[in-house]
C-alpha positions, 0 to 999 in steps of 0.5 A, spaced: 469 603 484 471 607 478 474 614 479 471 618 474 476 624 473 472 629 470 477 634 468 481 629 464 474 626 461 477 619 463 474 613 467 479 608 471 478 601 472 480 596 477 481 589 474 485 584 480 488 578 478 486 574 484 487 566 485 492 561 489 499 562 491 504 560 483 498 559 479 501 564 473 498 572 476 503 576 474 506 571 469 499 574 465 500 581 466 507 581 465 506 577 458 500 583 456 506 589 458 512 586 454 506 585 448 502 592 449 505 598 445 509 603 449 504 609 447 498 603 450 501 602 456 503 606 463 508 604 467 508 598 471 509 598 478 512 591 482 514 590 489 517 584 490 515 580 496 521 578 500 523 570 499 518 569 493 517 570 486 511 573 487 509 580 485 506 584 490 503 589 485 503 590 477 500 597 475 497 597 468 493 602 464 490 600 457 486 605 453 480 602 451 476 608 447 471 613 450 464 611 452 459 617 453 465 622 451 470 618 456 477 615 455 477 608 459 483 607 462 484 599 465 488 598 471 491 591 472 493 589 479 496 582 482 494 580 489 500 575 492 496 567 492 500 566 499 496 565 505 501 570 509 499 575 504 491 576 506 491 583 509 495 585 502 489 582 498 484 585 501 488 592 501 488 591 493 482 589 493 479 595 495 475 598 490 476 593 485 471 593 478 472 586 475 476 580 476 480 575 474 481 569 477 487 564 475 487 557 478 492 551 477 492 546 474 495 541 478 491 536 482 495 536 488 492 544 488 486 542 487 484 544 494 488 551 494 484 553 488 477 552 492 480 555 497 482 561 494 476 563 491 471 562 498 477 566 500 475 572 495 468 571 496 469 572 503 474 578 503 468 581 498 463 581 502 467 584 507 467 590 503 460 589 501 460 586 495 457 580 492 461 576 487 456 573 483 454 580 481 460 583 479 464 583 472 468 576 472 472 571 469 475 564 470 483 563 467 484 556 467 493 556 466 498 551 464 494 547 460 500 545 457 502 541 463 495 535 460 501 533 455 506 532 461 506 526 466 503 531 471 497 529 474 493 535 472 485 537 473 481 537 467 477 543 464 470 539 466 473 538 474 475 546 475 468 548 471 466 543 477 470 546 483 470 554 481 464 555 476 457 552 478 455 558 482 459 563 478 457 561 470 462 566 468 466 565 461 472 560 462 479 561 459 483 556 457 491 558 458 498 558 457 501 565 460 508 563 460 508 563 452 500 568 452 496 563 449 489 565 452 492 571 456 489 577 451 483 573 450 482 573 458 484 579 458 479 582 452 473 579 456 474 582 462 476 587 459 468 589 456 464 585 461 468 590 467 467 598 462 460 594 461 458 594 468 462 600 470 459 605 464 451 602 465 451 603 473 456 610 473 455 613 466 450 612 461 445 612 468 448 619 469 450 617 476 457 618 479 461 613 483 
């Protein structure tokens, strides 16, 4: 849910980058916080999960202009992919606006990205909230990785596996190198301030 600050005449907007353990989360954001201008982004903020790369979190706000007089201010979250991790997925999901969903590319993983968006699903209902109903976007990473003898899933087979119910925009990506990273970032983006600014500010109600 978006906090309005009407003292600071700022909206935040919670963006979780969500999907199974290794499939380039923090890789995108760490890629948009090195690329992003000190004067557009806010401190990052990492806890480092004990024996894994993954991050726990990253903290991101982006200025993206006013809406009804109101600065709108993006947070990007990670949530670590790991199964171990369920309860730290659910506490960073709360309150969340928009998502992204990273899969992996790799067909040995096939099942882990299916497995994790049910997951989602799941974990969204248990705070009331319907999945098809909010601001989402599908990152298909590593694509770089179709040229390599690595078995890999075609576009054709994720969009089969993670977007027949969804229908939502798809992105192919590199985040190691930050091709599709910004466009990923840019659709969610709009599709979340959007949403927020419909229900929460040109409505006149508040969350």
């Amino acid at each position: 849910m978006a906090l309005i600050d009407l003292n600071k005449k700022e909206v935040h907007c919670k963006i979780v980058y969500y999907g199974p353990g290794r499939c380039g989360k923090t890789t995108n954001l760490l890629h948009i916080y090195a690329t992003m201008n000190e004067q557009h982004r806010g401190k990052m903020l990492t806890i480092d999960t004990k024996g894994d790369r993954t991050l726990f979190f990253d903290l991101l706000p982006l200025n993206l202009g006013k809406i009804s007089g109101f600065d709108i201010r993006i947070q990007l979250y990670t949530v670590p992919g790991q199964v171990m991790y369920e309860a730290t997925r659910k506490l960073v999901l709360k309150g969340v606006d928009g998502l992204v969903f990273v899969a992996d590319p790799l067909r040995v993983r096939q099942a882990r990205n299916i497995e994790s968006l049910e997951g989602l699903r799941q974990n969204l209902l248990e705070m009331h909230l319907n999945l098809d109903a909010m601001p989402v976007v599908l990152q298909y990473n590593k694509r770089d990785l179709v040229d390599t003898p690595i078995p890999t899933l075609t576009v054709a087979e994720l969009d089969q596996d993670l977007n027949q119910t969804l229908k939502v925009p798809t992105f192919e990506a590199v985040a190691t190198t930050g091709l599709g990273v910004f466009e990923t970032l840019k659709e969610i983006s709009k599709r979340t301030v959007t949403n927020v600014a419909n229900k929460h500010l040109l409505s006149g109600r508040k969350p």
